[in-house]
N, C-alpha and C positions, 0 to 999 in steps of 0.2 A: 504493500500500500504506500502511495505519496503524496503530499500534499499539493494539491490546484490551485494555481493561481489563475484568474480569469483578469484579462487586459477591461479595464473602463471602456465603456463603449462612447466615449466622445470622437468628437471631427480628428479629421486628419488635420495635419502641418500646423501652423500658428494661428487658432479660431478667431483669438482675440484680434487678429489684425485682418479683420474680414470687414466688409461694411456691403450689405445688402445694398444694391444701386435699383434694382427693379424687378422685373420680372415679364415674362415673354409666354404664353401663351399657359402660365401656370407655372413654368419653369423659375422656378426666385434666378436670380443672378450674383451673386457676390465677388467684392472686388479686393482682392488683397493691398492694404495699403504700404507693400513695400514697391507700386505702382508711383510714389511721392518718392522715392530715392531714384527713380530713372528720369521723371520731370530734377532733379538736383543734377544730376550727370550730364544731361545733355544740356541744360543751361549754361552748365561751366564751359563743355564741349564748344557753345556755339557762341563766346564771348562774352556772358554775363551780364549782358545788359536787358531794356526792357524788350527790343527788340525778339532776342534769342529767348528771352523768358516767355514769351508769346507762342514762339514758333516750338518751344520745349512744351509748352502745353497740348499747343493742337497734336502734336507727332505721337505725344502718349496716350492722345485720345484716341489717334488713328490705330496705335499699335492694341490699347485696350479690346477697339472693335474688331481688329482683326485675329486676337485672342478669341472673343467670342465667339463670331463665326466659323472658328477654329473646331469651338466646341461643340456649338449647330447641325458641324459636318458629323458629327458623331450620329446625329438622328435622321441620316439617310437612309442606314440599314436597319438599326432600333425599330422605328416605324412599320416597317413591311413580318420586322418580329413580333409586333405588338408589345413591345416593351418602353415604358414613359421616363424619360429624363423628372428627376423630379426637380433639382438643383445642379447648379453646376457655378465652383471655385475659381475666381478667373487670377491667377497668377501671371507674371510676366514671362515665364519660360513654356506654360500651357497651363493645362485644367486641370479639376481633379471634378468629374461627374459621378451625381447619384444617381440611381435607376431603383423603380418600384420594384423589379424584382434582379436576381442574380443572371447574369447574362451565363449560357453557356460557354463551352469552347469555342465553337463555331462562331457565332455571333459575337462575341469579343474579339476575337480578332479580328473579322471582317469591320466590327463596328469602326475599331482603334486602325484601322490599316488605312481605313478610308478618308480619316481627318489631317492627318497629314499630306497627304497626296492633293488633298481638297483647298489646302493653304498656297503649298508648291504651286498649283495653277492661278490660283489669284493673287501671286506673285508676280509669275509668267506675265500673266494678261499688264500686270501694272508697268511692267519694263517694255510691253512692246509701244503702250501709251509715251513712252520718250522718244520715238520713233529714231532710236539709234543713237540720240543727245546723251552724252555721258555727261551728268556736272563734271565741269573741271576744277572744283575747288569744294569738296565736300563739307568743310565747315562754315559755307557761306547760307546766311536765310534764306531762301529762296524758293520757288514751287515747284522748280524740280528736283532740288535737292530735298524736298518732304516726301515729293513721291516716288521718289529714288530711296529713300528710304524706308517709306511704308512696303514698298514692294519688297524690297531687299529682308526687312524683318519676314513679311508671311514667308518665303523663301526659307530664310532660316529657322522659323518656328515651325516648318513640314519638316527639314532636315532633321534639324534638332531634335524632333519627337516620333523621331524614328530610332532611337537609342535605345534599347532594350535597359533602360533605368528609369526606376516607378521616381517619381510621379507620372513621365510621362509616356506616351502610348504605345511605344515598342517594347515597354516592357509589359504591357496589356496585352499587345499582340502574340507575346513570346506566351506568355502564361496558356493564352488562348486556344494556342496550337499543343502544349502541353498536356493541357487539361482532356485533352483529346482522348491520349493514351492514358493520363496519369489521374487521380483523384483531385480533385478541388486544389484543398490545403497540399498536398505536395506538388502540386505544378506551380502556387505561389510561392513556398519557399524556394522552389530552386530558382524561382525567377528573380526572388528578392535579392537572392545571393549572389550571381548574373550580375545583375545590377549594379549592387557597390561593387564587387573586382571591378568591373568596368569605369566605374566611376574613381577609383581608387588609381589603378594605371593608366583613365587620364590627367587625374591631379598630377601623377609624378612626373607624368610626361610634356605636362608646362608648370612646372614646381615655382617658376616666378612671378606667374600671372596670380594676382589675387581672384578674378574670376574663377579659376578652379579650385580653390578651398572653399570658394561661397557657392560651385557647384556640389562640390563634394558633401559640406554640412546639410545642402538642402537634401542630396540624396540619401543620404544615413537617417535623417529624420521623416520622410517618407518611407523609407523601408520599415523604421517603427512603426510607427504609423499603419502601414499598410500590413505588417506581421499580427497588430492587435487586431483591423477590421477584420481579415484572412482566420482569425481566430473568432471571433464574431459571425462572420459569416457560417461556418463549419456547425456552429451551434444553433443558431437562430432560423436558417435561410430554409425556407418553407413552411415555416412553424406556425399554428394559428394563434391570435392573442389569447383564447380562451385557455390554453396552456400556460401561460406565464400570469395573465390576471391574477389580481387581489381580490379576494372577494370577504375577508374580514375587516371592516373600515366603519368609520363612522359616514353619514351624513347629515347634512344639514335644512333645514325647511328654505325654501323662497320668501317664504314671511317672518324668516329669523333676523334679526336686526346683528351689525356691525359685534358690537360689545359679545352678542351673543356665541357668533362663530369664533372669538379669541378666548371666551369661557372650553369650548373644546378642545380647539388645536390645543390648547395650554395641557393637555390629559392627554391626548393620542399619540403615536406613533410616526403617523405620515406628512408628511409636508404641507396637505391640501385636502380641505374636504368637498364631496362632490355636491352642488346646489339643485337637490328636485322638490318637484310642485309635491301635491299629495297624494298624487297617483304614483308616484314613484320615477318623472320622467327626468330626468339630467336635465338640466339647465349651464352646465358648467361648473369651476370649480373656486373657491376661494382660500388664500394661503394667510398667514399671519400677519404677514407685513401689510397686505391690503387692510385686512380688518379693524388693524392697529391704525391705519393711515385715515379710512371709516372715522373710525371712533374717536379720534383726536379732533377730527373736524365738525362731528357733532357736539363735541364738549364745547368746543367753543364758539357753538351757536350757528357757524357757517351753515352747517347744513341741518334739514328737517331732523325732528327727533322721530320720529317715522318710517326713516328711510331702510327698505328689504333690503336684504342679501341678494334677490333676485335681480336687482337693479345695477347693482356692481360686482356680478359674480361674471367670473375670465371665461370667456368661452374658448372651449378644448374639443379637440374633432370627438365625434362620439362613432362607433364603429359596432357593427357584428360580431360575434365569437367566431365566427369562422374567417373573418379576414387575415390576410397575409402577415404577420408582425413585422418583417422585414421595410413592408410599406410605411409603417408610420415610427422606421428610428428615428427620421430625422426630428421629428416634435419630442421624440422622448428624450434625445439626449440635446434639445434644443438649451441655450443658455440665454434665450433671452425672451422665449413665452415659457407658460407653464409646462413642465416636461413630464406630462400627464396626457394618458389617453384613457375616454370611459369607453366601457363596453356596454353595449344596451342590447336586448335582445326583446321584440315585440314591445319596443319603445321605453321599455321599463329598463331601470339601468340594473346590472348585476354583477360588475367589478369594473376595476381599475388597473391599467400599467402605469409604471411609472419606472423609471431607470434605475431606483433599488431593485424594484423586483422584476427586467430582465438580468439584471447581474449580477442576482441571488441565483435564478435561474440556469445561466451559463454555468454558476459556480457547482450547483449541483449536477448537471447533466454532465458535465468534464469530467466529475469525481466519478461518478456512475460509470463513462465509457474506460475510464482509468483503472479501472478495480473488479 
């Protein structure tokens, strides 16, 4: 017998330096703000004045979108799989996308093979728009030197994410074709592995560029990253939420007042209690902080002494017992709504997930297949 450790199921690479910018047909979009150190780079690059600070902006706006689109290219073959982008990480070397369910072998790599190649062309297409004008002086502001540039980046963002090292999609691709022959989790560790060597003998092989130590760092930290989701996925992926739900919990009436719901949470176990009418129907859920937030404001008059829990209670997606768990990690291991899903079955609510109890869950099922 040995002891399991099960990995946190949080986001990959640096979450906190994420900022949701929008979203695309459902798809969130999130931008990593280490996109403000290449607007700093190429300012310096292009002279350091207002000028070039103008033309650093627009360039990282161009390279942003062409990130995106990068990502988009992803949902060519997805589509015709029936498989839904949920979110997608927009980094400056590429993406890190979610999907509702786990792509197979085949479809992973078709997915990941095809966004790269998809960039490569609308690179293509942007350099023959110079109809053969090379700028002669690359650090001058100018409209061709942006779009000498915007081309020359998709160019190298198709190159570059042809590299069999995660984050980016050759090493999607490698796994893809692995998975073929080999099970899940051992076609991602050997891809993981793959990966840093490769990352590792290019560091040494330009030992004086700082670019590749700040390549290297990012791939070692995706490989974490990607070893805990890879761990995650093995446990979770197919599983319905009616296996992992809570179903010993308090809740709370719609007609319970502020003060009332902080009398509880202060006694229970769980982070949030769920808000239903008197048929039993979910309304959503309320956590401490809020109630406390409530009740401070009532105290001092601001607001109705009156006022439900119905009125300010968080709405949380509510789902079937039979849905996919896989679909809804991203609200569970979310850090900035509630990371809480109810389960309602015939509108009546009858348990709760929440990211303690997928990872009480992993921790058991690991120990289970261990022993």
């Amino acid at each position: 017998m040995r002891l399991v450790t099960v990995p946190k199921i949080d986001d990959p690479l640096a979450t906190n330096l994420l900022v949701k910018v929008g979203a695309v047909n459902g798809i969130g979009i999130y931008m990593h703000l280490s996109f403000v150190l290449v607007v700093i780079v190429l300012y310096l690059l292009f002279g350091g004045n207002i000028e070039s600070f103008v033309f650093s902006v627009l360039l990282t706006c161009f390279m942003f979108l062409s990130v995106v689109l990068h990502a988009f290219f992803h949902l060519v073959y997805l589509r015709k799989a029936g498989i839904r982008m949920t979110e997608t990480l927009i980094y400056p070397i590429g993406v890190v996308s979610r999907f509702n369910i786990v792509p197979d072998g085949v479809i992973e790599a078709l997915t990941f093979l095809i966004a790269p190649f998809g960039s490569i062309f609308v690179g293509t297409v942007l350099i023959s728009l110079l109809n053969g004008s090379w700028p002669s002086d690359l650090f001058v502001v100018s409209y061709d030197n942006l779009l000498f540039f915007v081309a020359l980046f998709n160019i190298f963002l198709g190159l570059f994410n042809l590299l069999p090292v995660f984050p980016l999609d050759g090493a999607r691709v490698l796994r893809g074709i692995l998975s073929i022959f080999l099970q899940y989790e051992t076609a991602s560790n050997i891809s993981i592995f793959v990966g840093i060597l490769i990352a590792i003998l290019l560091t040494l092989s330009f030992p004086a560029s700082p670019l590749s130590w700040i390549f290297l760092f990012f791939a070692i930290l995706s490989a974490t990253a990607e070893t805990s989701m890879t761990k995650v996925i093995s446990l979770v992926a197919g599983r319905p939420v009616k296996e992992v739900m809570e179903v010993d919990f308090k809740t709370i009436s719609v007609d319970a007042s502020p003060i009332d719901a902080v009398k509880v949470l202060k006694k229970v176990h769980h982070d949030f209690l769920p808000v239903v009418t008197a048929g039993g129907n979910p309304r959503g859920v309320i956590n401490l902080e809020r109630a406390l937030q409530f009740t401070k404001l009532q105290n001092r008059g601001i607001l109705l002494d009156n006022l439900k829990i119905g009125n300010i209670a968080i709405k949380v997606p509510v789902v079937e017992p039979e849905s996919i768990l896989w679909e809804y990690l991203p609200e569970i291991t979310s850090t900035t709504t509630p990371a809480v899903v109810l389960v309602s079955k015939n509108g009546n609510l009858i348990g709760m997930v929440t990211r303690n109890s997928v990872e009480k869950f992993m921790l058991i099922v690991d120990f289970l297949r261990s022993n």
